[in-house]
Each structure stands twice: as structure tokens, then as C-alpha cells.
TIKERO-670029 format. One record per residue (C-alpha): x, y, z; residue in one letter. Coordinates in Angstrom, 1 decimal, padded with zeros to 4 digits. Each point is the difference from the previous one (the first is absolute). Example, Ala and Ser with C-alpha at 12.3 -4.5 7.8 and 13.67 -1.06 7.14 Angstrom:
! TIKERO-670029
{px: 012.3&py: -004.5&pz: 007.8&type: A}
{px: 001.4&py: 003.4&pz: -000.7&type: S}
***
This chain:
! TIKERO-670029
{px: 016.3&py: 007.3&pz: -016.9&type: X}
{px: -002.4&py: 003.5&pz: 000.1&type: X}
{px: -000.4&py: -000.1&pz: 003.7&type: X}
{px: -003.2&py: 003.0&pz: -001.6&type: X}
{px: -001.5&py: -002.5&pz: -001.8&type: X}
{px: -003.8&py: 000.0&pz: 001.4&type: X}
{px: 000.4&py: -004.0&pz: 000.0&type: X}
{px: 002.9&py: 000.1&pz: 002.1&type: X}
{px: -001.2&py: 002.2&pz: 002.0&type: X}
{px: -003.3&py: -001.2&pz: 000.0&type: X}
{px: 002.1&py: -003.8&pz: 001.1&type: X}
{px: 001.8&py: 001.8&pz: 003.1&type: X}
{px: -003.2&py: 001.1&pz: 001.4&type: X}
{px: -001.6&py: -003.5&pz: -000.8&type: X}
{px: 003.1&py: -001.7&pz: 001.8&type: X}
{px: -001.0&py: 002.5&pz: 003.3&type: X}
{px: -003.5&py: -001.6&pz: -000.2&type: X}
{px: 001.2&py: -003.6&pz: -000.2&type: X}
{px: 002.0&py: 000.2&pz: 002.4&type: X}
{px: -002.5&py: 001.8&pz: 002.4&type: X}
{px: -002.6&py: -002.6&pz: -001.0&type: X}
{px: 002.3&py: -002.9&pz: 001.0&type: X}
{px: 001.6&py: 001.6&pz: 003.2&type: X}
{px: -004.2&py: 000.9&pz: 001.2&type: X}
{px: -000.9&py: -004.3&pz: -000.5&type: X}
{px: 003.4&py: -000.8&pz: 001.7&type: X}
{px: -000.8&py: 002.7&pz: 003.0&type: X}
{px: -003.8&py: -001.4&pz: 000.3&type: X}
{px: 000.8&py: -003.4&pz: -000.4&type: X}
{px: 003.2&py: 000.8&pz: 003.1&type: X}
{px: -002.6&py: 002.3&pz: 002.1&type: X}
{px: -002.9&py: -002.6&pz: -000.2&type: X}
{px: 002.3&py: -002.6&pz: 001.9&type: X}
{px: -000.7&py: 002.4&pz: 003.2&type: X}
{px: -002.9&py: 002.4&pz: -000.8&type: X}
{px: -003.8&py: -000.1&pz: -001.5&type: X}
{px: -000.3&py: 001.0&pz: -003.7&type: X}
{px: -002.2&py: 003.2&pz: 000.8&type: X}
{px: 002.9&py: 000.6&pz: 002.6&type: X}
{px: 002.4&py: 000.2&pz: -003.4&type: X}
{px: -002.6&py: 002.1&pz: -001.6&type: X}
{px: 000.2&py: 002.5&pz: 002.6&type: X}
{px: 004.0&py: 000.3&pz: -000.5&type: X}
{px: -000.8&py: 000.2&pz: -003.9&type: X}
{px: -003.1&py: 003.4&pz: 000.2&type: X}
{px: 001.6&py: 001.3&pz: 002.5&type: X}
{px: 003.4&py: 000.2&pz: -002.3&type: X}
{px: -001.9&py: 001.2&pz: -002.8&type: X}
{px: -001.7&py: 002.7&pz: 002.1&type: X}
{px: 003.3&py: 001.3&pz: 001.1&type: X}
{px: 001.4&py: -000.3&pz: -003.8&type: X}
{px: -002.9&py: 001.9&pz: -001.4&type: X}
{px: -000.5&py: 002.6&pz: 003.0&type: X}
{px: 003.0&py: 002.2&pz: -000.8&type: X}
{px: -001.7&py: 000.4&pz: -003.7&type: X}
{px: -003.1&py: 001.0&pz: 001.5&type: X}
{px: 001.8&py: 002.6&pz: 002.5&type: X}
{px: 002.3&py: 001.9&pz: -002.9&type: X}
{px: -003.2&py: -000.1&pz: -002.3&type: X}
{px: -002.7&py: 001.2&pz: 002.4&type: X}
{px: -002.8&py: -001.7&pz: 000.7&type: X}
{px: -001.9&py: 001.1&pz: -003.0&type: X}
{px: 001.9&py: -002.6&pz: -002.1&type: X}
{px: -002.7&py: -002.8&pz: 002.5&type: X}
{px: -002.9&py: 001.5&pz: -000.4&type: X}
{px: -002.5&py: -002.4&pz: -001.4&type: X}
{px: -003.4&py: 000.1&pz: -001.6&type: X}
{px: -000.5&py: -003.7&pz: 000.6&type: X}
{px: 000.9&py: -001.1&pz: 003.2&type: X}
{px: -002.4&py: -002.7&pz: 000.2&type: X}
{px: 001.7&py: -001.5&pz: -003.1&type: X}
{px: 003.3&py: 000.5&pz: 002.1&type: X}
{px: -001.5&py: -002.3&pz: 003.0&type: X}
{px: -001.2&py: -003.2&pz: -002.6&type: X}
{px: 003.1&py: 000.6&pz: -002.0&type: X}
{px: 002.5&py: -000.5&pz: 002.8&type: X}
{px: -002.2&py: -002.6&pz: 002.0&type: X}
{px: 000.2&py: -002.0&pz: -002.9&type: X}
{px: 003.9&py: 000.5&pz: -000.3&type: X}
{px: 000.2&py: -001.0&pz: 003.6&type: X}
{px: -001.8&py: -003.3&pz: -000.1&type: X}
{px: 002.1&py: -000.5&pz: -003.2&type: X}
{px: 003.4&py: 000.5&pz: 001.8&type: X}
{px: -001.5&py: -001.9&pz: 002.6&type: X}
{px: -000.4&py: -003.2&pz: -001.9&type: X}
{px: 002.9&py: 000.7&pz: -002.1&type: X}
{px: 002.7&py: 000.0&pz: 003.0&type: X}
{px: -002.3&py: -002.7&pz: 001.4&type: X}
{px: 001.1&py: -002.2&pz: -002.9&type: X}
{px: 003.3&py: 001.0&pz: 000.3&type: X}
{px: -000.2&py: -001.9&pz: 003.2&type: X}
{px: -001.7&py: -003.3&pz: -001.5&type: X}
{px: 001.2&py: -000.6&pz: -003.5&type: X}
{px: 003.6&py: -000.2&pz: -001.4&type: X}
{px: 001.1&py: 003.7&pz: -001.4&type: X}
{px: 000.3&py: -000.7&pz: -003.3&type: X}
{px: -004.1&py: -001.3&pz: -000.1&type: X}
{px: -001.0&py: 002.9&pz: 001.9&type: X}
{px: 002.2&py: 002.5&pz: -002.5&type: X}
{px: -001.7&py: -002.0&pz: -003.3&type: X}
{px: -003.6&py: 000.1&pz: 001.0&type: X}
{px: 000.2&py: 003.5&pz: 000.8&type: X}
{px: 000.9&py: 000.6&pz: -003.6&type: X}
{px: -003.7&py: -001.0&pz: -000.5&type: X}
{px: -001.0&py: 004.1&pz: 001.3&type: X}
{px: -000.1&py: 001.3&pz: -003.7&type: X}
{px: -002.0&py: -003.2&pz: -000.5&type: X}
{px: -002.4&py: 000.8&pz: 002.6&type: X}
{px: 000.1&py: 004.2&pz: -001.6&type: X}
{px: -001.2&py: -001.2&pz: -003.3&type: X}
{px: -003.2&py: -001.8&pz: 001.3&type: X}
{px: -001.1&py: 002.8&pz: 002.4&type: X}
{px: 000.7&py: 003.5&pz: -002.5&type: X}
{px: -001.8&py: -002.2&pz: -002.2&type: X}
{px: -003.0&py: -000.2&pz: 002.4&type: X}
{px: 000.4&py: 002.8&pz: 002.2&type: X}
{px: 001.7&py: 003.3&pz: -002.6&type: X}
{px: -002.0&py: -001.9&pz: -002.6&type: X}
{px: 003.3&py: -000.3&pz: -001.9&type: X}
{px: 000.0&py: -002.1&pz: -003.3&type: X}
{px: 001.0&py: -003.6&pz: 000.4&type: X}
{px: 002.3&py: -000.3&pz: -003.2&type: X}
{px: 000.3&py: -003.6&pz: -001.6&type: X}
{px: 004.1&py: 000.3&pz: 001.2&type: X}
{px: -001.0&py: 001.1&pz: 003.9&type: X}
{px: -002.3&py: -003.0&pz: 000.3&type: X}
{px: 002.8&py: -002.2&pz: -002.0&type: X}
{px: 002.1&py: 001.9&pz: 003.0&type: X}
{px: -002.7&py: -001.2&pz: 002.6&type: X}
{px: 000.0&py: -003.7&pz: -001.4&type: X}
{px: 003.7&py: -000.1&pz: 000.2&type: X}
{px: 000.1&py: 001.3&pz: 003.7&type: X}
{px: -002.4&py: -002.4&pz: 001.0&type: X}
{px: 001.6&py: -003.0&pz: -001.9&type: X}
{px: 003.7&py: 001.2&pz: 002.0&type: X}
{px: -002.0&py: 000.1&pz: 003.6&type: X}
{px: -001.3&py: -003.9&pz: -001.2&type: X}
{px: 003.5&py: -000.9&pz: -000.7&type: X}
{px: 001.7&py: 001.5&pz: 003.3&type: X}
{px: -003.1&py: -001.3&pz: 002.1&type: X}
{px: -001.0&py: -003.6&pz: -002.1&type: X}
{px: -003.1&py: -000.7&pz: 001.2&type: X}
{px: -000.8&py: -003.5&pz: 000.1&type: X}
{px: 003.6&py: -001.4&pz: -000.6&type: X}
{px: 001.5&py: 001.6&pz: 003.4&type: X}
{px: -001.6&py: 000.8&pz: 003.0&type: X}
{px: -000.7&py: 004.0&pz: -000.3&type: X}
{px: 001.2&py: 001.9&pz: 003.4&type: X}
{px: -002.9&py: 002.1&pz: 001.0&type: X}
{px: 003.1&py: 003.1&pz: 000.3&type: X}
{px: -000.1&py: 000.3&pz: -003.2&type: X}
{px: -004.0&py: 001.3&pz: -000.2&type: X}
{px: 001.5&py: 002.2&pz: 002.3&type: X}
{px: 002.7&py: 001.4&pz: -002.4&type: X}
{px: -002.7&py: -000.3&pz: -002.9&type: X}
{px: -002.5&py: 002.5&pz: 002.4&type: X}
{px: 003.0&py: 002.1&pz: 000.5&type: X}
{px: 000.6&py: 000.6&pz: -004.3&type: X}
{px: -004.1&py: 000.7&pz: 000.2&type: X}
{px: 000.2&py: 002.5&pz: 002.8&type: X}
{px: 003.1&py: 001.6&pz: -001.5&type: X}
{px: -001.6&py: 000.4&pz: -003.7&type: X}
{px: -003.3&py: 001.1&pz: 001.7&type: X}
{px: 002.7&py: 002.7&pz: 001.5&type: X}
{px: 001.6&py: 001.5&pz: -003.1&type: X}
{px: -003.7&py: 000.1&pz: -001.4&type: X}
{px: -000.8&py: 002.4&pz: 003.2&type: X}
{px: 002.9&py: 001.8&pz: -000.6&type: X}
{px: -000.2&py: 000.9&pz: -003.7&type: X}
{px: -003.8&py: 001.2&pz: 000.9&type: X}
{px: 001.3&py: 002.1&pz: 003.0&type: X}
{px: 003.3&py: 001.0&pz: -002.6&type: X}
{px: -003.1&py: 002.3&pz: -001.3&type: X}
{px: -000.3&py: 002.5&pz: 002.5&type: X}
{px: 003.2&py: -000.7&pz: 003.0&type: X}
{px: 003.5&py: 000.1&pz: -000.6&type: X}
{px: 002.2&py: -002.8&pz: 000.4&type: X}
{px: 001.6&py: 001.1&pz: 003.4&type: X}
{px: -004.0&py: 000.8&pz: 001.3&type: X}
{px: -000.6&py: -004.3&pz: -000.8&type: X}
{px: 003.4&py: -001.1&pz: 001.6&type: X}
{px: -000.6&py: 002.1&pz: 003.0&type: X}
{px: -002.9&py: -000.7&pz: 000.5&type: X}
{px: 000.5&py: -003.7&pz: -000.3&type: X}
{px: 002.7&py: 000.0&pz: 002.6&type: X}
{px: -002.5&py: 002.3&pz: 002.5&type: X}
{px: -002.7&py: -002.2&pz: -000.2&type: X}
{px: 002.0&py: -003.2&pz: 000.0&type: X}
{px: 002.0&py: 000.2&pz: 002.8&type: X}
{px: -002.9&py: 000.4&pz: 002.7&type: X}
{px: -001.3&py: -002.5&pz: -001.9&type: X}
{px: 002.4&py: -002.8&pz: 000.5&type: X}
{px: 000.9&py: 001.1&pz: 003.3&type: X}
{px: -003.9&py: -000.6&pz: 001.2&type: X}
{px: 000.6&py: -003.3&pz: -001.3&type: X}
{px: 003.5&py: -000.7&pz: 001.3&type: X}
{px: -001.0&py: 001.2&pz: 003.3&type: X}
{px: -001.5&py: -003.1&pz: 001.9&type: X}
{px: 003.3&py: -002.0&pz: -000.2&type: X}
{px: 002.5&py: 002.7&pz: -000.9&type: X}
{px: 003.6&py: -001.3&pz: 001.2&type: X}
{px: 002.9&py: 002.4&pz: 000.4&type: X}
{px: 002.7&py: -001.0&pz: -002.5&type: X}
{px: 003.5&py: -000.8&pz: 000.9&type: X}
{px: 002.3&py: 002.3&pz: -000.5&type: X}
{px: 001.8&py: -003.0&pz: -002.9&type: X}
{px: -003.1&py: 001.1&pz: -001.6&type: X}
{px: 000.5&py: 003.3&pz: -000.6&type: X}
{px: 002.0&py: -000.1&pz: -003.7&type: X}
{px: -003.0&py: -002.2&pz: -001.0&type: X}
{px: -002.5&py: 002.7&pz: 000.9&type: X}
{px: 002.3&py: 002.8&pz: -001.3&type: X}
{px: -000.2&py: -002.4&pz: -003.4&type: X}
{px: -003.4&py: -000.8&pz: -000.6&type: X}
{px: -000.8&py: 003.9&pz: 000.9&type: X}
{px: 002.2&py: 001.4&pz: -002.4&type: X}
{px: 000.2&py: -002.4&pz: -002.5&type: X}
{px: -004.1&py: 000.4&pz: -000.2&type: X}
{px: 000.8&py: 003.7&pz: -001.4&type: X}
{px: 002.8&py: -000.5&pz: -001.9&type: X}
{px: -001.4&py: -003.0&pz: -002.1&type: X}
{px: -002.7&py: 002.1&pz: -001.3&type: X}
{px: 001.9&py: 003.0&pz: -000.5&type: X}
{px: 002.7&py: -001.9&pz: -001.8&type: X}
{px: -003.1&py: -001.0&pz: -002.4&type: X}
{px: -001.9&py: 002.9&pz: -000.1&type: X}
{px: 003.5&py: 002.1&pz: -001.1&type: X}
{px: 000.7&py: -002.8&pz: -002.9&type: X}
{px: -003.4&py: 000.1&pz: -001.3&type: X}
{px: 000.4&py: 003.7&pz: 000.0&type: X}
{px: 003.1&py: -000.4&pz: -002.2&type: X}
{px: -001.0&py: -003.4&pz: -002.2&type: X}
{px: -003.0&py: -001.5&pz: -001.5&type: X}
{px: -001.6&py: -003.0&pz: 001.5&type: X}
{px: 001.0&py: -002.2&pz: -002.4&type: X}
{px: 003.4&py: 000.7&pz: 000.7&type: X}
{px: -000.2&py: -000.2&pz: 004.3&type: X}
{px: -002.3&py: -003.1&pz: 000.0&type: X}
{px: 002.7&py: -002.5&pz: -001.2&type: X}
{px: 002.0&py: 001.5&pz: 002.7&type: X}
{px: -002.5&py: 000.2&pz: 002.7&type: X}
{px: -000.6&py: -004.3&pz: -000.8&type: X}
{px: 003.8&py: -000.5&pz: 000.9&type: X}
{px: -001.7&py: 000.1&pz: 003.6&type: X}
{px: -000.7&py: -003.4&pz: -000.5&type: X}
{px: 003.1&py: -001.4&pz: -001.0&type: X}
{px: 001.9&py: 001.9&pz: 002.7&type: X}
{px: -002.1&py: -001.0&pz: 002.9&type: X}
{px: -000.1&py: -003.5&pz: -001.0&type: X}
{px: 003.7&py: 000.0&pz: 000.6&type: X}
{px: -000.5&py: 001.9&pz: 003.1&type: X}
{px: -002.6&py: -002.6&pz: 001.4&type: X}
{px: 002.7&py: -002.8&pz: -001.5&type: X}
{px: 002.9&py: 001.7&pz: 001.9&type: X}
{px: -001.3&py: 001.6&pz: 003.3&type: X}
{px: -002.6&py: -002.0&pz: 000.7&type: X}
{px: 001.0&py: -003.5&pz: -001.8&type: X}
{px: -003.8&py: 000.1&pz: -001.9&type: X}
{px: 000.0&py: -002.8&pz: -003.4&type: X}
{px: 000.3&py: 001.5&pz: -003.0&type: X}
{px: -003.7&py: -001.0&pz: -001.4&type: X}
{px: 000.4&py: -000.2&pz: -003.9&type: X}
{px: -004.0&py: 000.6&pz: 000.1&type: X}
{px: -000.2&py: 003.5&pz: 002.1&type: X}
{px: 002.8&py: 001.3&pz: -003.1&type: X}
{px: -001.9&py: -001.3&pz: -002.9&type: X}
{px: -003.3&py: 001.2&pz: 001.4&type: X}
{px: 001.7&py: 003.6&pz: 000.6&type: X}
{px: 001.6&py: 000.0&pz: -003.4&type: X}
{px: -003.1&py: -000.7&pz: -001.3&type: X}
{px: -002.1&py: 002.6&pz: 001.8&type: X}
{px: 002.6&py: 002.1&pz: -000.5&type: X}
{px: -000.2&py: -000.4&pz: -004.3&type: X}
{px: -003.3&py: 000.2&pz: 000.0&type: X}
{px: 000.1&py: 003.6&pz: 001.9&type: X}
{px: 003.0&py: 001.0&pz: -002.2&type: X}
{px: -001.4&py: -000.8&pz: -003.2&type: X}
{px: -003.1&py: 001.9&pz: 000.6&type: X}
{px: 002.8&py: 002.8&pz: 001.2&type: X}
{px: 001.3&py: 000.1&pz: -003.4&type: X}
{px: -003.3&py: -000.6&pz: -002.0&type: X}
{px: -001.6&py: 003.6&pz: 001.7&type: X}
{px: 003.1&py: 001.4&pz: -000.8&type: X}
{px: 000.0&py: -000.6&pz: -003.4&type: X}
{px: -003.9&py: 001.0&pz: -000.5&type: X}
{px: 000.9&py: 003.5&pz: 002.0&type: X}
{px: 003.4&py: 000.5&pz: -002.2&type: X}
{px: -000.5&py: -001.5&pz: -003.4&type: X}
{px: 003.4&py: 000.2&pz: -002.2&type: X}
***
């Protein structure tokens, strides 16, 4: 085996973000047991502000300085009500449902650079849309089981994510990656503390590995995918990214004795084709053989 190959390569970095992405629901699904949700996302800016601080330092402050910081505020109050509802369904649903419908974020990216970048709505990214909404039907079935009102939750938390990355590739323009990380962290960690304030609870000292977790692990999963996009094409990390799914269905099955709903994985498989195959299809119209 080439342990160069860009794929394998590409796979170790993925394996650090799946693992991150699993140990963070595990660690917010342990800490919410004793502590509020904004109290978690306090642990999780405050981690990325001391992750992303040292960067700042050893590259000088020029490497912030932004020419839209008003962009920077909408952009990362969005995030936060995102991560808000996102750990919040974490709380409420089984893992596995929370991990599927937020596979519906590309979903959600589709509509809005359609309506807000004025991108061009291709006949495969609205097949790509159709499929998306088909899988959340499937996961959620409307009028044959009684849909949890979580999982609107976990839906508003794919919107707010997608509205997000739409934010950040405008911002991408004119601030550096570091400047829209740091600045994320800054402004999200007064943030959630205002929130967390009122019935803030000092956690036990058993809590502590769990905060370490979900503060680390928030850094490392999207370093471990930022680096393999860096080295791999999409259409080569997204298979990998959906094995999420799989792997905290059998989390949720093992630790936490959740059912293994046969609905929730054919509704993800299916969101999750219908995102591939556009994948693939813009691939092939970029790079024509």
C-alpha cells in the first residue's frame, strides 16, 4: 500500500474528522446530562479561540484584518444559532437522525447560491434538491409516523449551516481563512456565554474529559476535513464523510442502546446519492475526458 497516495492520505485525515465528529455528539450528548447547551457552546468557542489564537500571534495581526466585519457578525450569528439547534438535537433525537438530516446542508447550499450568488440552478442540482428532500421525507414520514418536532430543529440547523458556507465563500473574497475562524471563535464565545449566564452551573470535575472533547474535537473535525479536501477532490472525501452515518448509528446502538431505524439509513443513503451524484456530474462537465 503507497502510504503517499493522495487517497490514502486524503482517508487518514478523513478518519481524524470522523472520529472528532463522533467523539463532539458523544461529549454533548454526556455534558448536556449536567449543563445547558449554550453552556457546551462556551466550552466549544472558547476551544477554537485558543486553537486559532497561536496562528494569529506567529502571523501578526495583519493576517485578521477585515474589510467586512459586518459580514463577520451575520456570518457567525448565524453559525451560532446553527450550532445551537444542531447540539440541541443532539439532545432530542437518536444520533444517527440528527447525523442524516444534517447531510441535507449541501441541500439547503444549492437553493440559497441559487437565490442569493445568483448561481445557475443546473437540471442535476435541482435532481440533487429533489432527492435531498425525498431522503428528509423518508427519515421524518410525515403522515405515517408521528414527526418529532427535534427534527425541524436539526433541519433549521442544515439551513443555518448552508446559509454559513454561503457567508463564508463571499467573505473568502477579501479575509483569509484564519481572519473568519478567529473571528468566529471572538465573537462566539461572548456570545454564548451572555446566553449561558442566567443558569450557568459549574461542572463537575467527572466532566472535565467531556469538555476537553467537545473543545478539541470541534477543531480537529474541521481540520481533519479541511486538510483532506486540500489533498482530494470532493468526489472522492464525500463517500467518506457519509460513513458518519453508519458509524454513529452504531455508536447510538452501542453506547446509548438507540434502535437501529431501517428509515433514518435509507433516507441518508438516499440524500446522500443524490448529493454524490451531482458530485460526480459537475466533475465530469469541469474535467471532460
Amino acid at each position: 500500500m503507497n502510504m503517499q497516495s493522495p487517497v490514502i492520505r486524503a482517508a487518514a485525515w478523513m478518519s481524524v474528522a470522523l472520529a472528532s465528529f463522533t467523539l463532539m455528539a458523544i461529549s454533548a450528548r454526556e455534558l448536556s446530562t449536567h449543563i445547558s447547551v449554550f453552556q457546551i457552546l462556551v466550552f466549544r468557542s472558547l476551544g477554537g479561540l485558543l486553537f486559532i489564537l497561536p496562528f494569529v500571534l506567529l502571523s501578526g495581526l495583519h493576517i485578521v484584518k477585515s474589510r467586512r466585519p459586518g459580514l463577520h457578525l451575520v456570518r457567525h450569528s448565524v453559525h451560532f444559532c446553527a450550532q445551537y439547534a444542531w447540539f440541541l438535537g443532539l439532545t432530542l433525537l437518536p444520533l444517527a437522525e440528527v447525523f442524516a438530516l444534517e447531510f441535507t446542508a449541501p441541500i439547503w447550499v444549492i437553493i440559497i447560491a441559487a437565490l442569493v450568488l445568483k448561481e445557475q440552478l443546473t437540471p442535476a442540482r435541482l435532481f440533487a434538491v429533489i432527492g435531498g428532500f425525498i431522503g428528509v421525507l423518508i427519515i421524518i414520514r410525515p403522515g405515517v409516523a408521528i414527526v418529532d418536532p427535534a427534527a425541524f430543529v436539526v433541519l433549521f440547523a442544515g439551513f443555518g449551516f448552508a446559509c454559513s458556507l454561503i457567508f463564508t465563500k463571499i467573505l473568502t473574497r477579501t479575509d483569509t481563512p484564519v481572519a473568519i475562524i478567529f473571528y468566529m471563535a471572538l465573537l462566539q464565545t461572548p456570545l454564548s456565554l451572555t446566553f449561558a449566564y442566567s443558569d450557568w452551573i459549574w461542572p463537575a470535575l467527572a466532566d472535565l474529559p467531556w469538555i476537553l472533547l467537545v473543545a478539541i474535537t470541534g477543531n480537529t473535525a474541521h481540520y481533519g476535513m479541511a486538510r483532506a479536501l486540500k489533498i482530494a477532490d470532493a468526489s472522492v472525501i464525500f463517500p467518506m464523510d457519509f460513513l458518519r452515518v453508519p458509524l454513529i448509528t452504531l455508536v447510538g446502538y452501542l453506547v446509548y442502546q438507540e434502535a437501529l431505524d431501517i428509515w433514518v439509513l435509507l433516507g441518508a443513503c438516499v440524500i446522500f446519492g443524490a448529493n454524490y451524484w451531482l458530485i460526480l456530474r459537475e466533475s465530469s462537465v469541469k474535467n471532460p475526458t
